[in-house]
MDAnalysis code that builds the backbone (N, CA, C; Angstrom):
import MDAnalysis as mda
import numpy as np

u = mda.Universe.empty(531, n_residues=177, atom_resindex=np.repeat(np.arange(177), 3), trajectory=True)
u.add_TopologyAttr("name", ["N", "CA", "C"] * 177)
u.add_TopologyAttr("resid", np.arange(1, 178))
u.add_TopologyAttr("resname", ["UNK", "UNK", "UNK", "UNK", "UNK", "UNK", "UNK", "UNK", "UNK", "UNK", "UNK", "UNK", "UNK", "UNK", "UNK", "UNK", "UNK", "UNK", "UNK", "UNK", "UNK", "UNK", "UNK", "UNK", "UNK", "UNK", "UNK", "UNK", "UNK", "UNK", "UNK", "UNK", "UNK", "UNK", "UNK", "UNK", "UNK", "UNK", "UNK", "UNK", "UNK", "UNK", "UNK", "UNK", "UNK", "UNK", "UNK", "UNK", "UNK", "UNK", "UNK", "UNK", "UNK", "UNK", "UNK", "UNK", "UNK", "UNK", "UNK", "UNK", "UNK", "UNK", "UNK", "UNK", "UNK", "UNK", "UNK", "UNK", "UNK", "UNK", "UNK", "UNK", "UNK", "UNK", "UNK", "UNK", "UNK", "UNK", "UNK", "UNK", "UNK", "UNK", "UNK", "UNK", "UNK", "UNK", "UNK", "UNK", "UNK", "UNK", "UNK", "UNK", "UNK", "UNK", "UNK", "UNK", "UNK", "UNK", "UNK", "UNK", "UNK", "UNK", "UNK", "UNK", "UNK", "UNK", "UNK", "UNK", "UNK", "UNK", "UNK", "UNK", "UNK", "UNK", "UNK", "UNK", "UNK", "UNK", "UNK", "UNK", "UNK", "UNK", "UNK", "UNK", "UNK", "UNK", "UNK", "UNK", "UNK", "UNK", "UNK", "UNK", "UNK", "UNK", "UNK", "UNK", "UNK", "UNK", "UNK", "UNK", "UNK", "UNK", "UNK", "UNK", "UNK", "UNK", "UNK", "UNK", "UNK", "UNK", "UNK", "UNK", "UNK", "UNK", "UNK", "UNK", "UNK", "UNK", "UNK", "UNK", "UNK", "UNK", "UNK", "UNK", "UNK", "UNK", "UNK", "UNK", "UNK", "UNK", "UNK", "UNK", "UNK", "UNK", "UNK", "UNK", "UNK"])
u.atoms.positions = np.array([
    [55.043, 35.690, -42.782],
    [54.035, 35.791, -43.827],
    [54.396, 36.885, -44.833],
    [55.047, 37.732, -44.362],
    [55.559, 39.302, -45.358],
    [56.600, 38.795, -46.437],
    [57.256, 37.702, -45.379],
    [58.533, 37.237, -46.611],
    [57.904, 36.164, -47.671],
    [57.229, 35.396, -47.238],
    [56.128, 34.351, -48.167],
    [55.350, 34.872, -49.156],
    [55.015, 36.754, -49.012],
    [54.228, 37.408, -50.332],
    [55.061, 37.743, -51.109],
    [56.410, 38.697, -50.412],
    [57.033, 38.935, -51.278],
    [57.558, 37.857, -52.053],
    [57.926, 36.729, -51.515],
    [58.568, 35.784, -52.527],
    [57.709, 35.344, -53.826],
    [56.116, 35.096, -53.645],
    [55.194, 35.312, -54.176],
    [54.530, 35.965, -55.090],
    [55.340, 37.219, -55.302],
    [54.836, 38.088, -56.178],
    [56.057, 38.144, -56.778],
    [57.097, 37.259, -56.581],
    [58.131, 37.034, -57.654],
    [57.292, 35.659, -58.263],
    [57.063, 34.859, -57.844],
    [57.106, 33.542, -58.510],
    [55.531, 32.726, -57.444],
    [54.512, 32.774, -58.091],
    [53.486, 32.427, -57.366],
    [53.530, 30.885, -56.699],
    [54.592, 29.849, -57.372],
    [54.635, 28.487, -56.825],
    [55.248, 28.020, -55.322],
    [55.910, 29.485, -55.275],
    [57.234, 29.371, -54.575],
    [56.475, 29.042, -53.078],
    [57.199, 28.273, -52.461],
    [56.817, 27.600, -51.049],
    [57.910, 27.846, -50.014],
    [58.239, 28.712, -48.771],
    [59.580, 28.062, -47.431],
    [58.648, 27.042, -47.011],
    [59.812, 26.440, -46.545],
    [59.031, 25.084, -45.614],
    [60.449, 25.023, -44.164],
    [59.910, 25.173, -43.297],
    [60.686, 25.073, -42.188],
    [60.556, 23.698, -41.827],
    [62.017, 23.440, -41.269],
    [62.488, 21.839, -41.370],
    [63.296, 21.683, -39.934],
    [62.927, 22.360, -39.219],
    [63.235, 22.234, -37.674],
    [64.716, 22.633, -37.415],
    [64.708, 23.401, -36.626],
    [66.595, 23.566, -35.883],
    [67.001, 24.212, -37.161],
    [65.925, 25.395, -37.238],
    [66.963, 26.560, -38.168],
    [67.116, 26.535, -39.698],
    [66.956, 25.412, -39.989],
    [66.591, 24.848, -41.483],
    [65.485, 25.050, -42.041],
    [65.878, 25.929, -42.975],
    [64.461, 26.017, -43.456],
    [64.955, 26.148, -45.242],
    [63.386, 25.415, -46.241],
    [64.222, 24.891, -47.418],
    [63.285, 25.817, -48.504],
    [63.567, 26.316, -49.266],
    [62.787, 27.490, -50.459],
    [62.628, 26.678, -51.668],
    [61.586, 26.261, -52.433],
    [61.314, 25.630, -53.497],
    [59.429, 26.115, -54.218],
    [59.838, 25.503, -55.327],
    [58.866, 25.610, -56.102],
    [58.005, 24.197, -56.092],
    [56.259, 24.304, -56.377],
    [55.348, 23.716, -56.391],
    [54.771, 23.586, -57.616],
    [54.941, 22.070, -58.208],
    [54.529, 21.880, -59.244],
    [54.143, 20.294, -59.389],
    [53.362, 19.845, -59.296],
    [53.393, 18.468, -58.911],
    [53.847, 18.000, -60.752],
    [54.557, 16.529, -60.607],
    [55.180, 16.222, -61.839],
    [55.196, 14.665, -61.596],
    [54.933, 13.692, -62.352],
    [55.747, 12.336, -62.200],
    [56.345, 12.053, -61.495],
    [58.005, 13.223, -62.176],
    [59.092, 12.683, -61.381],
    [58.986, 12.969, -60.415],
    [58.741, 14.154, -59.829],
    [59.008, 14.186, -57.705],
    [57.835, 13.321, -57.516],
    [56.613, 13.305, -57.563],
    [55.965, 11.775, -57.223],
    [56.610, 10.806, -56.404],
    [57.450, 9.982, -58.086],
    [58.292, 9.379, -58.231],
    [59.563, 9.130, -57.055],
    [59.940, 10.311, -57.154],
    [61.261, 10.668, -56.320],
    [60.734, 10.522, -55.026],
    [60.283, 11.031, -54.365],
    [59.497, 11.066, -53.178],
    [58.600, 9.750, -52.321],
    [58.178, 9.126, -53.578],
    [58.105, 7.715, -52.813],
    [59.209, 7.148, -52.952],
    [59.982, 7.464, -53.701],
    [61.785, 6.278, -53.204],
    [62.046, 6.722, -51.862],
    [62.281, 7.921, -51.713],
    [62.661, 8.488, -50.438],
    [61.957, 7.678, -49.675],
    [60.572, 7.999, -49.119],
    [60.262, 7.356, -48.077],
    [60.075, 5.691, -48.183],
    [60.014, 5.252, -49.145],
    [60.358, 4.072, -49.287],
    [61.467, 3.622, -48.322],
    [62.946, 4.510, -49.059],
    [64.189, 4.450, -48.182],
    [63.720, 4.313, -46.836],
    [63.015, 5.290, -46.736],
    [62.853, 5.743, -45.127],
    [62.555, 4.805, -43.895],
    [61.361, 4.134, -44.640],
    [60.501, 2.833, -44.262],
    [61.473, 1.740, -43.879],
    [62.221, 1.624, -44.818],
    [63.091, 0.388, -44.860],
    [64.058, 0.526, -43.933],
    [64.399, 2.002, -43.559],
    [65.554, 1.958, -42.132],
    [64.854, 1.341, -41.148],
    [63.676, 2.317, -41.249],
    [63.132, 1.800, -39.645],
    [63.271, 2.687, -38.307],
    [63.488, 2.439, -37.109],
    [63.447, 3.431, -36.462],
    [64.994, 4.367, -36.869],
    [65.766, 4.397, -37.204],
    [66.653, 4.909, -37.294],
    [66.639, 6.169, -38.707],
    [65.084, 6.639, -39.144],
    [64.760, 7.215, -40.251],
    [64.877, 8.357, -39.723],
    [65.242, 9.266, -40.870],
    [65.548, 10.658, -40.413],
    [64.731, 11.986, -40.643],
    [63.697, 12.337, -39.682],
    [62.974, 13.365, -39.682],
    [62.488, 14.118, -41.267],
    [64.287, 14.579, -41.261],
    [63.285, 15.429, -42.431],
    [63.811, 14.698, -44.050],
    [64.091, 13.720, -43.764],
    [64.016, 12.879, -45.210],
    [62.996, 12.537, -45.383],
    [62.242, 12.087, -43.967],
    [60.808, 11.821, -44.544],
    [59.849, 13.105, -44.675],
    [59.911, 14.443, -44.061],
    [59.133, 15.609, -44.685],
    [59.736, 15.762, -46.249],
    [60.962, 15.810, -46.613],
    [61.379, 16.050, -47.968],
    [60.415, 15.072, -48.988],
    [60.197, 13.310, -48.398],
    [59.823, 12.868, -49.371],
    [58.489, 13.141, -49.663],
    [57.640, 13.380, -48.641],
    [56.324, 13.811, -48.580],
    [56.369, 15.051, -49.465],
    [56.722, 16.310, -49.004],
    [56.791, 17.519, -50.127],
    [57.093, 17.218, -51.352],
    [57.989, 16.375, -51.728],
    [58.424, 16.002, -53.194],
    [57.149, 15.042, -53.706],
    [56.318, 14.469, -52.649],
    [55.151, 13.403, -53.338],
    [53.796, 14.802, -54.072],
    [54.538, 16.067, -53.129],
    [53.463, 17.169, -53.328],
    [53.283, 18.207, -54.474],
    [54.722, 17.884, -55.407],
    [55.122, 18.578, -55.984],
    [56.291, 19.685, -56.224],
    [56.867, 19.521, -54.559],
    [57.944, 20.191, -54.171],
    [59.332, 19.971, -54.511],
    [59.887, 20.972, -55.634],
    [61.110, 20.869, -55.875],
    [62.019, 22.147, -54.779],
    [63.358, 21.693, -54.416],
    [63.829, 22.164, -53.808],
    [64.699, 23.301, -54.470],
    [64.633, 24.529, -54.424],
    [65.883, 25.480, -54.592],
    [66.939, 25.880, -54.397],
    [66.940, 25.892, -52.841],
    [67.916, 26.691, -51.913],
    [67.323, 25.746, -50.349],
    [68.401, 26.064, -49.210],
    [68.617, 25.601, -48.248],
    [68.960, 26.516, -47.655],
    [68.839, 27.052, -46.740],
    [68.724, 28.141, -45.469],
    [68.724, 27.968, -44.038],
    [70.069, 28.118, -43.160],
    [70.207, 27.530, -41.946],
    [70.158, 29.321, -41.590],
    [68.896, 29.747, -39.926],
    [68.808, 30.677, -39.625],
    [69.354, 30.563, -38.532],
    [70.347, 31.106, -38.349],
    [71.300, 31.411, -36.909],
    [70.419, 31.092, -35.739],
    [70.571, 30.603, -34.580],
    [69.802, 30.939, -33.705],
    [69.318, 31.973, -32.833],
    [67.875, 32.382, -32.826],
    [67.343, 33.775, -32.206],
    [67.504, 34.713, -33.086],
    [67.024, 34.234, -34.545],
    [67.056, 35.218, -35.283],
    [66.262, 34.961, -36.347],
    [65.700, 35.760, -37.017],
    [64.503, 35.987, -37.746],
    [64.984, 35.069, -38.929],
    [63.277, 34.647, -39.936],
    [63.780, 34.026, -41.132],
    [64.232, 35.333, -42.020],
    [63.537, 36.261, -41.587],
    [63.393, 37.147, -42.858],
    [64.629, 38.302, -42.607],
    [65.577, 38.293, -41.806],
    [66.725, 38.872, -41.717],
    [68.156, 37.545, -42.861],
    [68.922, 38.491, -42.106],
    [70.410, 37.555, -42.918],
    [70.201, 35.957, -42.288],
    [70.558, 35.565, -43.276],
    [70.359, 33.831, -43.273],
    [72.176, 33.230, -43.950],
    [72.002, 31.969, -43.953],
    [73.016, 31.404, -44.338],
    [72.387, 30.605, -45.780],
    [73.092, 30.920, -46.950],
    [72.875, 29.823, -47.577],
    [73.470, 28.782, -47.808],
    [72.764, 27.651, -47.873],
    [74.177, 26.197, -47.433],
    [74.148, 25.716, -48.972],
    [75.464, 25.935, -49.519],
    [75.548, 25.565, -50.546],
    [75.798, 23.800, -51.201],
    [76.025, 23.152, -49.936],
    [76.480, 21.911, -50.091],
    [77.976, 21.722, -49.150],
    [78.629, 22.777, -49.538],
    [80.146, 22.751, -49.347],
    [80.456, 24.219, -48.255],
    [80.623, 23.671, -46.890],
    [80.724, 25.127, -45.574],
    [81.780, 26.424, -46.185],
    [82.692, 25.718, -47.341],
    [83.498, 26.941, -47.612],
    [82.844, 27.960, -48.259],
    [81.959, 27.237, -49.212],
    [81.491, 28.304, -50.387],
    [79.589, 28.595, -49.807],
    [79.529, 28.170, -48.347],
    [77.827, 29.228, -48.139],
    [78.051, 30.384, -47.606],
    [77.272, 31.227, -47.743],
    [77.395, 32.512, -47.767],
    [76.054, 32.840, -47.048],
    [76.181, 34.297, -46.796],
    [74.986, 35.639, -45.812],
    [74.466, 36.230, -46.909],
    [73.200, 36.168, -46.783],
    [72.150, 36.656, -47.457],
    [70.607, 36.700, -46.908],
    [69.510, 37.600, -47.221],
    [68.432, 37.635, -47.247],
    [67.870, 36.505, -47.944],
    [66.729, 35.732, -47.334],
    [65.872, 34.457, -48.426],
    [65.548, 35.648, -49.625],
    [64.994, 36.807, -49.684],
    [64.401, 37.344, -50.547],
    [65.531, 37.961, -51.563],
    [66.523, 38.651, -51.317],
    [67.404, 38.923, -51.833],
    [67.779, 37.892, -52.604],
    [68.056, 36.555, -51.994],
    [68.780, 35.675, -52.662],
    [68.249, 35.127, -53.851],
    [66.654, 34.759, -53.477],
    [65.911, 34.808, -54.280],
    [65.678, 35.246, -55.912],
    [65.522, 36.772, -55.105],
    [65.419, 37.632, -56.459],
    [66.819, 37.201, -57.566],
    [68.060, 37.146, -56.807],
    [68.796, 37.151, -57.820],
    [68.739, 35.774, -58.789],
    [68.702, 34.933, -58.037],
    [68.227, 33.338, -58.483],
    [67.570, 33.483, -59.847],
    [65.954, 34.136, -59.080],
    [65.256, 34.690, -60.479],
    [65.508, 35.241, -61.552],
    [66.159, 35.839, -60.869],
    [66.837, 37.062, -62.155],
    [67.716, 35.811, -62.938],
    [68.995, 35.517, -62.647],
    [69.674, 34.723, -63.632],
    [69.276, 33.501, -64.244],
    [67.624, 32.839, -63.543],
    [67.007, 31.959, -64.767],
    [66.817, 32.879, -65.697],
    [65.675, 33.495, -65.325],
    [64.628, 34.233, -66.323],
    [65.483, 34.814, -67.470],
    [66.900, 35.543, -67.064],
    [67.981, 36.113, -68.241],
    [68.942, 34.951, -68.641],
    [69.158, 34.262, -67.928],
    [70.258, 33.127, -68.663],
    [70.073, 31.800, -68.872],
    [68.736, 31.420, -68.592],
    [68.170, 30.326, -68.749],
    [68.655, 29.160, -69.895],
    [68.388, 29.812, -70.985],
    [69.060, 29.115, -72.426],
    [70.385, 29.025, -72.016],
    [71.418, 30.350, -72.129],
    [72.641, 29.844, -71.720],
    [73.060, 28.695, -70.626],
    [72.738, 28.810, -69.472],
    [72.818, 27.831, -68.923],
    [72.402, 26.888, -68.842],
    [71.043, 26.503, -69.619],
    [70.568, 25.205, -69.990],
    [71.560, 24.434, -71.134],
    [72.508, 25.439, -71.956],
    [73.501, 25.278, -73.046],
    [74.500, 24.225, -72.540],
    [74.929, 25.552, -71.204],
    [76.364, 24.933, -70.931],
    [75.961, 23.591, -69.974],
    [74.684, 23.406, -69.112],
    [74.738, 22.013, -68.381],
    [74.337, 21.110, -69.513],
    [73.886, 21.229, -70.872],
    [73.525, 19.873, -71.440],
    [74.994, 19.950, -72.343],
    [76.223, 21.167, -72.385],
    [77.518, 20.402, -72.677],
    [78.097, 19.700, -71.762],
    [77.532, 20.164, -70.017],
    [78.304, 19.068, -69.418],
    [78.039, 17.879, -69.787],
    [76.785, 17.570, -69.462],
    [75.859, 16.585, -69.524],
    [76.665, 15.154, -70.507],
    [76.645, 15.758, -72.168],
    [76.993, 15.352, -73.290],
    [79.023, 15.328, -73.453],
    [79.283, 15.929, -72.416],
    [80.792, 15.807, -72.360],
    [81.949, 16.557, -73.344],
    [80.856, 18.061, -73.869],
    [81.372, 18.844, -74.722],
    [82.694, 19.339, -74.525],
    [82.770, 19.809, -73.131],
    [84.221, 20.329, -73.392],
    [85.534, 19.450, -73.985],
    [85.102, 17.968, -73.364],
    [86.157, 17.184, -73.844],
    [86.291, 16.884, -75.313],
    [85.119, 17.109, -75.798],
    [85.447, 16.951, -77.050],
    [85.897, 17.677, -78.070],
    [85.463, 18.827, -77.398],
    [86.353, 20.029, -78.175],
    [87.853, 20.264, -78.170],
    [87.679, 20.237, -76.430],
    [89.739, 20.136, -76.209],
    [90.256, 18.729, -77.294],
    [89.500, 17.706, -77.154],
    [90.072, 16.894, -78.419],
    [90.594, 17.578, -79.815],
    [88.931, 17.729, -80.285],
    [89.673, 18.475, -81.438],
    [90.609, 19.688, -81.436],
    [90.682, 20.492, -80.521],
    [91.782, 21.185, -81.007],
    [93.183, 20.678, -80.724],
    [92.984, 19.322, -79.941],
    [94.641, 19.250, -80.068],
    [95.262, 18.343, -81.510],
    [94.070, 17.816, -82.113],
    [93.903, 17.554, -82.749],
    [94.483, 18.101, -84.091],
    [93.677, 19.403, -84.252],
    [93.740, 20.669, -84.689],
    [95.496, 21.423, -84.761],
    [95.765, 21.153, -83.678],
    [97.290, 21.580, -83.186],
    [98.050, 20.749, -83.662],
    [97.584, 19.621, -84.018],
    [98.747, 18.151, -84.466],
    [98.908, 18.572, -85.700],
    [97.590, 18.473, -86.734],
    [97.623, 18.804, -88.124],
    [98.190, 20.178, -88.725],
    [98.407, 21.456, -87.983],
    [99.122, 22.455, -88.078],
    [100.643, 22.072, -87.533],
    [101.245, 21.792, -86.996],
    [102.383, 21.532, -86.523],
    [103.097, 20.029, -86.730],
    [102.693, 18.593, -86.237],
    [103.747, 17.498, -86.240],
    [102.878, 16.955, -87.398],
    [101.561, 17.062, -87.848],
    [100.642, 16.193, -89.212],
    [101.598, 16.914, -90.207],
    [101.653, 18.263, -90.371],
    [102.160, 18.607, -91.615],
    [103.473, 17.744, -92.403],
    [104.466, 17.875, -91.064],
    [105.637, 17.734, -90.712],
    [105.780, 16.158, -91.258],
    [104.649, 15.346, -91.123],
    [104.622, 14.077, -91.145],
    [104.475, 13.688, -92.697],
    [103.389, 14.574, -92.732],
    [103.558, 14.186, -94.221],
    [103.831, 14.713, -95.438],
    [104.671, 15.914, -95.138],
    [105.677, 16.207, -96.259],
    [106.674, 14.957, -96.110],
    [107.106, 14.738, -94.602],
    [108.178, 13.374, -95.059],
    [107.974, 12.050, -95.463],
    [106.664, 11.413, -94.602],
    [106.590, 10.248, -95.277],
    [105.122, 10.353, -96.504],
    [104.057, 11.079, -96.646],
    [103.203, 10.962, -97.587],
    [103.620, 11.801, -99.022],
    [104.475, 13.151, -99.008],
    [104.016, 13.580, -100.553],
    [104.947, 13.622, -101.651],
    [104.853, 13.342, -102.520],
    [105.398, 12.623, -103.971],
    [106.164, 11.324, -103.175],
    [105.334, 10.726, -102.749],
    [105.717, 8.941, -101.888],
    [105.961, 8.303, -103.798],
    [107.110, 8.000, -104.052],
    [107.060, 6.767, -105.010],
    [106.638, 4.831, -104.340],
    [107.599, 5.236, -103.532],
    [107.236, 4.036, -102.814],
    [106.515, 3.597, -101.882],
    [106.015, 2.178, -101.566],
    [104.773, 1.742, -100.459],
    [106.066, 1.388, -99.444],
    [105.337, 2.249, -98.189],
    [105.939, 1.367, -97.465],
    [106.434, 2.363, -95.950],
    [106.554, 1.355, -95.202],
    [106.894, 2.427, -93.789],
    [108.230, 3.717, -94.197],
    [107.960, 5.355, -93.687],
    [109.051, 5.409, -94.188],
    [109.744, 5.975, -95.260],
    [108.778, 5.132, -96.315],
    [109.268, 5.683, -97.761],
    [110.005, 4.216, -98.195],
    [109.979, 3.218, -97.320],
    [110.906, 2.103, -97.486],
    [109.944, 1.113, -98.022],
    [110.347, 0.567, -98.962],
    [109.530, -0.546, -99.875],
    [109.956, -2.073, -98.993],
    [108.332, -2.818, -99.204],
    [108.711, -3.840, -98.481],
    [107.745, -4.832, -99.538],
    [108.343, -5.875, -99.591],
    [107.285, -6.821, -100.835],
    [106.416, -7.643, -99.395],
    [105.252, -7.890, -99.856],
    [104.375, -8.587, -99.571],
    [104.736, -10.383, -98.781],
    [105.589, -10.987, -99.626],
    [106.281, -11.990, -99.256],
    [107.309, -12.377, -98.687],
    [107.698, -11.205, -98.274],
    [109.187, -11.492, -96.704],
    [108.395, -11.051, -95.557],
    [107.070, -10.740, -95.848],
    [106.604, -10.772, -94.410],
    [105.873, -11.724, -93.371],
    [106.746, -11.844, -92.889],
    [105.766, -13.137, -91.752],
    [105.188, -12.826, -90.728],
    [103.894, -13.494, -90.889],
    [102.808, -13.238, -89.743],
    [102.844, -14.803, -88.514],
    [103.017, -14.283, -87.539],
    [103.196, -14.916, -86.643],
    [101.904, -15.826, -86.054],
])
């Protein structure tokens, strides 16, 4: 309950929800459409396995029917407190790491609340596929400084003649197949 205020008096929505065998999941409460939404697919899914449905897909879809978006994921060692060092499971076993829920927290907070815009920047360039388009243009950029120039001092400037080259070709020796 000590770790549930403090998290609380960072962010009043904020919810742990323990998810059995050490798992326990940190998110915010906001009911919306989409988790609605999201949350009856889930158990929809769920329904449709049948007995072979999996515990906490169906608590996830229920919390998400509640408003529950998920933050963070937290596996607590066994015989050991939530509110000591925890694991955070990042998705990928190489890159989770030891941390406090509250610690981890705070910093979380901290880099919305300060970088929010920025990083709302750089995921809607992922999103939109910015980097690639930039590396385009500059190689782009790199052509017209270096092999464009090159190109067309030889074949475009003071061109008298039409034609691949610089080579004149009449209209009527050409056959189209």
């Amino acid at each position: 309950m000590n770790l549930l205020a403090s998290l609380r008096d960072l962010d009043p929505t904020i919810e742990l929800v323990h998810f059995g065998e050490g798992d326990w999941r940190l998110g915010a409460v906001r009911l919306t459409p989409q988790r609605v939404k999201a949350g009856a697919a889930i158990l929809y899914q769920q329904e449709m396995i049948g007995a072979k449905a999996s515990p906490k897909h169906i608590l996830l879809g229920k919390l998400l029917q509640q408003g529950f978006a998920q933050i963070a994921q937290y596996q607590v060692p066994e015989g050991q407190d939530v509110e000591g060092t925890v694991i955070c499971q990042t998705g990928k076993a190489e890159t989770d790491y030891r941390c406090t829920i509250l610690e981890d927290f705070r910093a979380r907070d901290h880099a919305f609340r300060n970088d929010a815009e920025r990083a709302f920047a750089a995921r809607l360039d992922e999103t939109n596929d910015e980097p690639a388009r930039r590396e385009q243009e500059a190689r782009q950029a790199e052509y017209l400084r270096t092999d464009g120039r090159d190109h067309y001092r030889r074949i475009m400037r003071d061109r008298k003649v039409f034609g691949h080259g610089g080579t004149a070709a009449a209209a009527s020796h050409i056959i189209i197949p």
